[in-house]
C-alpha positions as CSV (number, residue, x, y, z in Angstrom):
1,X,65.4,184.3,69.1
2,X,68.1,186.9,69.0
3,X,70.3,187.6,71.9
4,X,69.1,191.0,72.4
5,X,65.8,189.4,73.7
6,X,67.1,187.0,76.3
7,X,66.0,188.3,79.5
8,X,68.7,189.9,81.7
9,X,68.0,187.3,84.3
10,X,68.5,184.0,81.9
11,X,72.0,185.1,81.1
12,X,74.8,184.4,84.3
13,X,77.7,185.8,81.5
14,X,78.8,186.5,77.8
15,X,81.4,184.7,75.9
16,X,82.5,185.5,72.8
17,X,86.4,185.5,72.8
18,X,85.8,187.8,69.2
19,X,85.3,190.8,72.3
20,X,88.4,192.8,73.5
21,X,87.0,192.0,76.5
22,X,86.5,188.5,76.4
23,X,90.1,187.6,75.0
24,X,91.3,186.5,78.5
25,X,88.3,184.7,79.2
26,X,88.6,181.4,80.1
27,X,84.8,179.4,79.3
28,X,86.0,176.5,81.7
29,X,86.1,178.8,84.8
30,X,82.9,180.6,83.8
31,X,81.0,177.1,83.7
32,X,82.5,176.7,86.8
33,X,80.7,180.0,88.7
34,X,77.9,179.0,86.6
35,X,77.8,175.8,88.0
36,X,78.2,176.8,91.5
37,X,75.5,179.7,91.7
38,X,73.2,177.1,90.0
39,X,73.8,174.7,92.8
40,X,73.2,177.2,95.1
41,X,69.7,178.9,93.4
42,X,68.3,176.1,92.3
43,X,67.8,172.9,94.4
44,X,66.3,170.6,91.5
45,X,70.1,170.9,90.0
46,X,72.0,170.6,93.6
47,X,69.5,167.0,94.0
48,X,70.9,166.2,90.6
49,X,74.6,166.8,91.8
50,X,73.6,164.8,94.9
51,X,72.9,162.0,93.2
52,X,75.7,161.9,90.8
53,X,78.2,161.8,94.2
54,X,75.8,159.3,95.3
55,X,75.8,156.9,92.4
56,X,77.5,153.9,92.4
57,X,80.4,153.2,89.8
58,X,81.9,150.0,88.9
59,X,84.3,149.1,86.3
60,X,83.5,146.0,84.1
61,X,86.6,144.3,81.9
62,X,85.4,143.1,78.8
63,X,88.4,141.5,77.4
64,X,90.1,144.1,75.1
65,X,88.4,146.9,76.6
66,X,86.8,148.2,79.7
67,X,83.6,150.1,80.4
68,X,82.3,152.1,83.9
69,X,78.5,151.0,84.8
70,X,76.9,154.1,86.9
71,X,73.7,153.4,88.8
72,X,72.0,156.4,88.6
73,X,68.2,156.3,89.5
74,X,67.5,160.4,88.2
75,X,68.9,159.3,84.6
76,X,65.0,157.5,84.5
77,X,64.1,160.6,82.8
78,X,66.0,160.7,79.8
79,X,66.8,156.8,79.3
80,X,62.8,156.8,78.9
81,X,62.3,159.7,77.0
82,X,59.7,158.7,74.5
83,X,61.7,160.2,71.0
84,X,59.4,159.2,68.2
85,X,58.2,162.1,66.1
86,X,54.4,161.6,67.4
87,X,55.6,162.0,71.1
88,X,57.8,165.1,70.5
89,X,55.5,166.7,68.9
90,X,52.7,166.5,71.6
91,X,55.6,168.3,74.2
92,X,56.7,171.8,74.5
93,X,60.6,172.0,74.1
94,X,62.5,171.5,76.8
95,X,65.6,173.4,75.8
96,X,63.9,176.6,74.2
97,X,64.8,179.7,76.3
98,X,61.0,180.4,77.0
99,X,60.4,177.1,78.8
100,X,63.7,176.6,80.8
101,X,62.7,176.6,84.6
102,X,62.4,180.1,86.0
103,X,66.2,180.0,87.8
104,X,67.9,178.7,85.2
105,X,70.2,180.5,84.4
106,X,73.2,180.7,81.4
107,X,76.1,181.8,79.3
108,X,75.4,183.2,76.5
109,X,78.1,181.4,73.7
110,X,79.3,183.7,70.7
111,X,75.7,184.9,70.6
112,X,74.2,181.9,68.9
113,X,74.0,179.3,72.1
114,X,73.0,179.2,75.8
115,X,75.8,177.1,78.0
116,X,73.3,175.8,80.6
117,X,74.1,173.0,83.5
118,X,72.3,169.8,83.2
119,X,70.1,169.1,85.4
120,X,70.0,165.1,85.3
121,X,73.7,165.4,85.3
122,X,76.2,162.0,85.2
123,X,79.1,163.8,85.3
124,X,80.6,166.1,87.9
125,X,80.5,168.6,85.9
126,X,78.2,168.5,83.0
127,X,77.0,171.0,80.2
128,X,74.2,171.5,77.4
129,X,74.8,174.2,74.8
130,X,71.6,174.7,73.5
131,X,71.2,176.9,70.2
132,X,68.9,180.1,71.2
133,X,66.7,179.0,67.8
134,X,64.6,175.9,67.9
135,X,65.5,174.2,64.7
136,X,66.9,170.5,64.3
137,X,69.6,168.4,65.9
138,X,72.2,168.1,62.4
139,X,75.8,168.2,63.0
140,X,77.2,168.5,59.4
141,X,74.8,172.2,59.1
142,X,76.6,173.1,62.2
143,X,79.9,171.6,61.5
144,X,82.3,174.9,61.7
145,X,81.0,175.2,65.1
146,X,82.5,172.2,66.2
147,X,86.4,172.8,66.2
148,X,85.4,176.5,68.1
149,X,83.6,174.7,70.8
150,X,85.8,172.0,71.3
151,X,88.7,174.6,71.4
152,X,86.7,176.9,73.8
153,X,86.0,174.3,76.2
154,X,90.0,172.9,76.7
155,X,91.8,172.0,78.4
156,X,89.3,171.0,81.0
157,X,86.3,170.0,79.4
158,X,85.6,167.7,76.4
159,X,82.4,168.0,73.8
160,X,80.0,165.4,72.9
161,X,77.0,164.8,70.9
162,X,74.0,162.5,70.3
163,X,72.7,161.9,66.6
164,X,68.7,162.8,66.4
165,X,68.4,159.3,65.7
166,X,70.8,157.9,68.3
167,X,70.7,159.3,72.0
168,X,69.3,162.6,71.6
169,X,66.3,163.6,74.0
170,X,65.2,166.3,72.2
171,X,66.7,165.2,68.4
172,X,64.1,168.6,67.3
173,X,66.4,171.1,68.6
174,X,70.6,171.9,68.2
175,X,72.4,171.0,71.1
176,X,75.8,169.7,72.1
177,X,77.0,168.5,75.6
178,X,80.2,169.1,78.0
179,X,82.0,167.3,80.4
180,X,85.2,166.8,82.7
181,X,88.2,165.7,80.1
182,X,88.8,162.4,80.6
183,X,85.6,161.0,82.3
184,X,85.1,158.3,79.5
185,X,86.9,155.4,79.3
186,X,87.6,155.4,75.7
187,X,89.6,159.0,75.7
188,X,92.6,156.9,77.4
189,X,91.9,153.4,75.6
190,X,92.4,154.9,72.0
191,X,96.0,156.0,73.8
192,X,97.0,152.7,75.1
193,X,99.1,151.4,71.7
194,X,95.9,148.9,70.7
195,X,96.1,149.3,66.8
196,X,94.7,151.8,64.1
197,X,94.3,151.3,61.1
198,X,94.6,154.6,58.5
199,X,91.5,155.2,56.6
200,X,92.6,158.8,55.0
201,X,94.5,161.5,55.0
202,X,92.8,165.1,54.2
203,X,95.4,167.2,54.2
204,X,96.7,167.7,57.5
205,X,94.0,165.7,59.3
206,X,94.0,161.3,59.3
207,X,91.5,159.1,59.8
208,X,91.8,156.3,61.6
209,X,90.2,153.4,62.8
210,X,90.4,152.2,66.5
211,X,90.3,147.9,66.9
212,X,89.5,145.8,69.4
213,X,86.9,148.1,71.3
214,X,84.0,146.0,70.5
215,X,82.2,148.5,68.5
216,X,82.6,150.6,65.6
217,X,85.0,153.7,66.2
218,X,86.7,156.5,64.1
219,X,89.4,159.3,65.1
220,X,90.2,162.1,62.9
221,X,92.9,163.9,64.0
222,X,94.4,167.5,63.4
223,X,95.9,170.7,64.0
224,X,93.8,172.8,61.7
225,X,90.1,173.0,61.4
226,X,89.6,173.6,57.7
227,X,91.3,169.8,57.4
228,X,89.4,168.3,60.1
229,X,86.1,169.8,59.2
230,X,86.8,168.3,55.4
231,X,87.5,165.3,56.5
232,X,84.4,165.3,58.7
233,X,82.3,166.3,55.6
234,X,83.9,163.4,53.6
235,X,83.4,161.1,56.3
236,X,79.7,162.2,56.5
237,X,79.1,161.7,52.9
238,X,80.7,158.3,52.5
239,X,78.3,157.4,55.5
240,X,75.4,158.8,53.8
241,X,75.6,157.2,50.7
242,X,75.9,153.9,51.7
243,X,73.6,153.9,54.1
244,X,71.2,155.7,51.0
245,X,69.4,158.1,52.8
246,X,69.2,162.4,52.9
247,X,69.1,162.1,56.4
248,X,72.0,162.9,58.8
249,X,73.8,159.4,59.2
250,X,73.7,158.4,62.8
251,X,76.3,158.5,65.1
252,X,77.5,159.8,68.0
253,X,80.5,161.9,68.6
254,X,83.1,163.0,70.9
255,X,85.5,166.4,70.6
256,X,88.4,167.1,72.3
257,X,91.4,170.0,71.7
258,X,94.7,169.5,73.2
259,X,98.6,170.3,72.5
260,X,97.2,172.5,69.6
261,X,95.5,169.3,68.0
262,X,91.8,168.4,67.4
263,X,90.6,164.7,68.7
264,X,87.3,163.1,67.2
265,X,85.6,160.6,68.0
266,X,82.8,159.5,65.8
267,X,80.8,155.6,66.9
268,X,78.4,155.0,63.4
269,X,75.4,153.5,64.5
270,X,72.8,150.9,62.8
271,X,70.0,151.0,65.5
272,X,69.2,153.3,68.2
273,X,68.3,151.5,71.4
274,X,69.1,147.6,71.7
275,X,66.6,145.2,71.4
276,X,67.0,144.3,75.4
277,X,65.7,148.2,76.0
278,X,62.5,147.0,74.0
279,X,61.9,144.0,76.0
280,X,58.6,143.6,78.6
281,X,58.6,142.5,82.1
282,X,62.1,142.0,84.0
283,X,63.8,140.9,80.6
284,X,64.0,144.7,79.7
285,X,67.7,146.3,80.3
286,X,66.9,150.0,80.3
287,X,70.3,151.1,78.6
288,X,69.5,153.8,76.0
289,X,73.0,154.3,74.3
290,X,74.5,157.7,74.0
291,X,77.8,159.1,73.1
292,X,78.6,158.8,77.3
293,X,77.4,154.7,77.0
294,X,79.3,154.4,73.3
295,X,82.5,156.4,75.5
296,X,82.8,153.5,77.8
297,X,80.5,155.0,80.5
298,X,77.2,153.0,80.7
299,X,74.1,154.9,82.8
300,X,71.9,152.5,84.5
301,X,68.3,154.0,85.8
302,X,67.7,150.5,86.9
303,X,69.8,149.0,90.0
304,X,68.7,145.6,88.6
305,X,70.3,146.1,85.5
306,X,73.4,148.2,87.1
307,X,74.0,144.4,88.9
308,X,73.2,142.7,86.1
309,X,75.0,143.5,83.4
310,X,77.8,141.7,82.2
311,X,80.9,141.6,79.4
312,X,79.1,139.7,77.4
313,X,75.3,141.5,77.8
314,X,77.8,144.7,76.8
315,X,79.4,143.4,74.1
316,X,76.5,142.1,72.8
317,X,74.7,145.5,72.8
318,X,78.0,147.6,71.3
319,X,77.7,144.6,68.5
320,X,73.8,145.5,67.8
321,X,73.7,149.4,68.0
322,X,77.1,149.8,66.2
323,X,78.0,149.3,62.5
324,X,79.3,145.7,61.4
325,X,83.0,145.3,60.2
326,X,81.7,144.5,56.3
327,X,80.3,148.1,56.3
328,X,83.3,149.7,58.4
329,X,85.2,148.1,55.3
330,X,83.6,149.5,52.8
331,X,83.0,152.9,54.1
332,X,87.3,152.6,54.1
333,X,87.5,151.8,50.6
334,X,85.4,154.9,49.7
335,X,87.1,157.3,52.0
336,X,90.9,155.8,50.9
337,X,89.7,157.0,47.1
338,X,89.2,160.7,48.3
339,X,92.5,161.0,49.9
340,X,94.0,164.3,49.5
């Protein structure tokens, strides 16, 4: 779809900072406006918000880290989503323009994406930038977008996004996700002097890795995208050839820009949902990891498994759905050879 054929009343705004008249813009106080005349038109997103101030939140110390469990009964929808290739292909796309719900509304983002609210949200604030094409989820095709969007979105609001093969509800078209800065546990953890451990430096971006967080994590920082994009790329080909497929590896990742630098977080993952999820009868923990669960922030449908779940039920899940050590080791090696 071009831009030109978005109907007048899908588009709230414009952004593109490349306009003379956009260049004061801020995007964070447009998703804002958005945000609140979406509340106001449209009362399957004002229930949503409802329920995110009704949720219950508690925190859960698991030794050397901590997570947040949300109970959040709307969530049902996408921790269920059906995401083999048989079912997705039997259901329109929920994120094409044509079958949005008819007041949806959005912000039309450097005339390539649609900034829409979420309306499951589990944030107080939370964003899907949807591209206006259907064509897959793939991060490394997409991958100068990245720094723009993270950059865009500061200081207020963060970026994440779900692997097709790891958290993604509709893996068959290009999205990312926004939220409030600081709403997942690990943006403050990877702060709080546990130890990294350099991978690589590409240029002016390093790699690091992040211990004692019970799963597998990587920052890359940097002031200057070229760097971090290349040292994304690397990263992305190390993964892939290990792992030995074409495919996009999976993982899920988190963006943030502040104080001039680029933050990201990238969790590899081995397996998409956790055995538990597969599970019949009331043995079943319906927690379908995302970048929000792999962040520290656990979503559960479920008020049985909200109460239930404990440090070592989450540790044992980060353990399953995460990379092992052995492989974290070796992907190390590789990257430490391509040093700039």
């Amino acid at each position: 779809m071009k831009p030109e054929d978005l109907p007048d009343s899908r588009v709230f705004a414009e952004f593109n900072p490349e306009r003379k008249e956009d260049a004061g813009t801020s995007l964070p106080d447009l998703c804002g406006q958005l945000l609140t005349r979406q509340e106001d038109a449209w009362p399957k997103l004002k229930s949503g918000y409802e329920a995110v101030a009704a949720s219950h939140v508690r925190t859960l110390d698991c030794g050397d880290f901590s997570v947040l469990l949300q109970f959040n009964p709307q969530r049902i929808v996408s921790s269920s989503a059906r995401v083999d290739p048989a079912s997705i292909s039997k259901r329109p796309c929920f994120l094409c323009p044509a079958s949005l719900p008819e007041e949806q509304q959005g912000i039309l983002y450097r005339r390539t994406f649609l900034i829409l609210c979420n309306p499951f949200p589990i944030f107080s604030q939370h964003f899907t930038i949807n591209d206006l094409n259907h064509r897959p989820q793939s991060l490394e095709a997409h991958l100068d977008l990245l720094p723009l969007l993270a950059r865009d979105f500061a200081p207020s609001l963060s970026l994440f996004y779900n692997g097709p093969q790891c958290g993604a509800s509709a893996p068959d078209h290009l999205h990312f996700q926004a939220c409030p800065a600081g709403s997942l546990p690990i943006e403050s953890q990877v702060n709080d002097g546990r130890p990294l451990l350099p991978v690589m430096k590409n240029r002016s971006a390093t790699v690091s890795r992040v211990e004692n967080l019970g799963r597998a994590v990587l920052m890359i920082e940097s002031p200057d995208a070229d760097a971090l994009n290349g040292a994304i790329r690397k990263l992305l080909a190390v993964m892939r050839s290990v792992v030995g497929t074409g495919t996009e590896p999976m993982l899920n990742l988190h963006a943030a820009f502040k104080d001039g630098k680029w933050r990201i977080l990238i969790f590899p993952r081995k397996k998409n949902r956790p055995d538990l999820y597969e599970l019949e009868g009331p043995d079943r923990v319906l927690i379908s990891p995302g970048s929000a669960e792999m962040g520290g922030l656990l979503v559960a449908p479920v008020e049985r498994d909200f109460q239930r779940l404990t440090p070592d039920l989450i540790r044992h899940i980060y353990r399953e759905v995460s990379v092992d050590s052995a492989r974290l080791e070796e992907w190390s090696r590789q990257l430490s050879r391509m040093a700039d």
